[in-house]
C-alpha positions in Angstrom: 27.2 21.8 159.8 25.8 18.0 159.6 22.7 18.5 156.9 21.8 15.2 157.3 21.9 14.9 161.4 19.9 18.3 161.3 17.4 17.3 159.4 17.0 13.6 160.9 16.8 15.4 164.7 14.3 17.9 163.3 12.0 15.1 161.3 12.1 12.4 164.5 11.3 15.9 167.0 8.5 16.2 164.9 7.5 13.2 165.6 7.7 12.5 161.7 8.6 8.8 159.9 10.7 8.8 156.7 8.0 7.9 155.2 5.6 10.9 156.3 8.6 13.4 155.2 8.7 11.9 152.1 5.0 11.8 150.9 4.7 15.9 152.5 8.4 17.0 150.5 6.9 14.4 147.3 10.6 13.1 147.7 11.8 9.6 147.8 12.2 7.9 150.8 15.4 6.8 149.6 16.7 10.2 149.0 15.5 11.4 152.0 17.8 8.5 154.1 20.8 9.1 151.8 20.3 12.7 152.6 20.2 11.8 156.9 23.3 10.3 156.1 25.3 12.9 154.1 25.4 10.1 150.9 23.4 12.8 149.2 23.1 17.0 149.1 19.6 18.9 148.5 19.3 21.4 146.3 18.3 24.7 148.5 14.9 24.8 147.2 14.8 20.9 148.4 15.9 22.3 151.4 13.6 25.1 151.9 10.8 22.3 151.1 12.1 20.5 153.5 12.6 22.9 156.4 9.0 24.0 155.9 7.3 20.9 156.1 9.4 20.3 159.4 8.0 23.1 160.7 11.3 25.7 160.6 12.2 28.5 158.9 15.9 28.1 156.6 17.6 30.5 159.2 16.1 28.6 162.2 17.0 25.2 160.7 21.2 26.7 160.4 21.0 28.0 163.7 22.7 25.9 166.6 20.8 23.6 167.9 19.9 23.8 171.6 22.0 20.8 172.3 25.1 22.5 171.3 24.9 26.1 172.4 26.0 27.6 175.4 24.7 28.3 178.6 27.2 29.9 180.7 29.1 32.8 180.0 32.1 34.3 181.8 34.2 37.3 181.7 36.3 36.1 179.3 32.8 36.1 176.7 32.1 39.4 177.4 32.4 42.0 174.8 32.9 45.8 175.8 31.8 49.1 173.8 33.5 51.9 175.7 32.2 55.4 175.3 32.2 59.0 176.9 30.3 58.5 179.6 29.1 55.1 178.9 30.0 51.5 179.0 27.9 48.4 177.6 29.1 45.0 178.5 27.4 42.7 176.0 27.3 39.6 178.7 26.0 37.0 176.1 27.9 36.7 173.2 25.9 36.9 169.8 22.8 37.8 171.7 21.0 39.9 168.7 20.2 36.4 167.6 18.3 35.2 170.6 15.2 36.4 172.0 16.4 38.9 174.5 19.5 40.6 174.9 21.2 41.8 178.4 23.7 44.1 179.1 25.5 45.4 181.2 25.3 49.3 181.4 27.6 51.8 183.7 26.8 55.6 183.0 29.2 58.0 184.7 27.3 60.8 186.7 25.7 63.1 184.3 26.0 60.1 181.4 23.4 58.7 179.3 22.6 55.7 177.4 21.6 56.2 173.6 18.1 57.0 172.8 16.4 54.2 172.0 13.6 54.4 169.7 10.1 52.6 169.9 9.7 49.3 169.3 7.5 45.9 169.5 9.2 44.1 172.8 9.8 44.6 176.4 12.4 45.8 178.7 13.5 44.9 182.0 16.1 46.6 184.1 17.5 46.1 187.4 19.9 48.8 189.1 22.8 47.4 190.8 24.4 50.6 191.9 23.6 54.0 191.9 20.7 56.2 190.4 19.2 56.5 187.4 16.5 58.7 185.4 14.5 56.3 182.9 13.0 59.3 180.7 10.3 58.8 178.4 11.2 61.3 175.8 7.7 60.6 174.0 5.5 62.6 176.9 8.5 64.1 178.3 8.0 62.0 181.8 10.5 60.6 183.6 10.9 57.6 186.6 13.7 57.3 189.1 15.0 54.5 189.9 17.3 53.3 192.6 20.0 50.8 193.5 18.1 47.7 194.5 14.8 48.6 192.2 13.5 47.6 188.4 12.1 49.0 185.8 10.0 46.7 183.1 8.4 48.9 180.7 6.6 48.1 176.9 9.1 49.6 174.4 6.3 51.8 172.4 7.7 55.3 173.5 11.1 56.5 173.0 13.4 56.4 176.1 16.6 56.6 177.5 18.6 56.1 181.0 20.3 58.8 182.5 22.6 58.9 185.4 21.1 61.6 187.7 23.0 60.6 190.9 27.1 61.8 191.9 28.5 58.0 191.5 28.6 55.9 189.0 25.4 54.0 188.2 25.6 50.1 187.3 22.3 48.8 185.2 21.4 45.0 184.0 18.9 45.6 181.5 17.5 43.5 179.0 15.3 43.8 175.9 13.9 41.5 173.8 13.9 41.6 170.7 17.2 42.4 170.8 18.0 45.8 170.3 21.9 46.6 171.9 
């Protein structure tokens, strides 16, 4: 990774002078634009100073930038985890580190995804073929939902999808946070 172009596109989209960085890290200006131009490496408690004042965690500031990542994903991306009754296609690579995270989910009559326990986020699924039991396991409820509908629920009872129909039953679903 290129410190020093990281931290000069994070200090100029903050709308920040060398200047400014310098009086908020108390570091010297001339440091600061040997360190922009990799003639100089920070310390990581320099760098944590740094990361802070520009308004990003240390993780955030090593993460790809949104210039660089990727967008499109094909087949040849996708990662499979084949069980029983159960497949989950990860369709975005490295997706725990995102925001949300979609799969692709095919449950063999009778099968079931894993039970997923409650948690702060969202869901969102879309059926693409077949039927499918989305069974609240909290209040002992259940919903059906058919090829064509959706299902968005808040992720604060424990759930799980079962395949209730005689065919195979497709499912795009998506959580956010992350939690595949």
């Amino acid at each position: 990774m290129d410190l020093g172009k990281r931290v000069k596109q994070l200090r100029i989209k903050s709308g920040m002078t060398l200047e400014e960085l310098a009086s908020r890290t108390e570091l010297t200006k001339g440091f600061l634009s040997q360190l922009e131009r990799n003639l100089s490496s920070p310390s990581i408690a320099t760098l944590e100073d740094i990361v802070e004042v520009l308004g990003v965690s240390l993780a955030d500031f090593f993460r790809d930038s949104d210039e660089t990542a990727k967008i499109t994903y094909t087949e040849q991306d996708y990662s499979v985890d084949e069980r029983d009754q159960m497949t989950i296609t990860y369709i975005v690579p490295s997706a725990q580190k995102n925001k949300m995270e979609p799969i692709l989910l095919t449950l063999a009559p009778g099968g079931s995804s894993r039970i997923i326990d409650p948690h702060e986020g969202e869901e969102l699924g879309y059926v693409l073929q077949g039927r499918i039991e989305l069974q609240n396991l909290t209040v002992m409820g259940s919903h059906t939902v058919k090829k064509g509908e959706t299902f968005y629920i808040k992720g604060d009872f424990r759930h799980c999808l079962v395949n209730t129909g005689k065919t195979e039953a497709r499912i795009l679903w998506v959580s956010t946070p992350p939690l595949f």
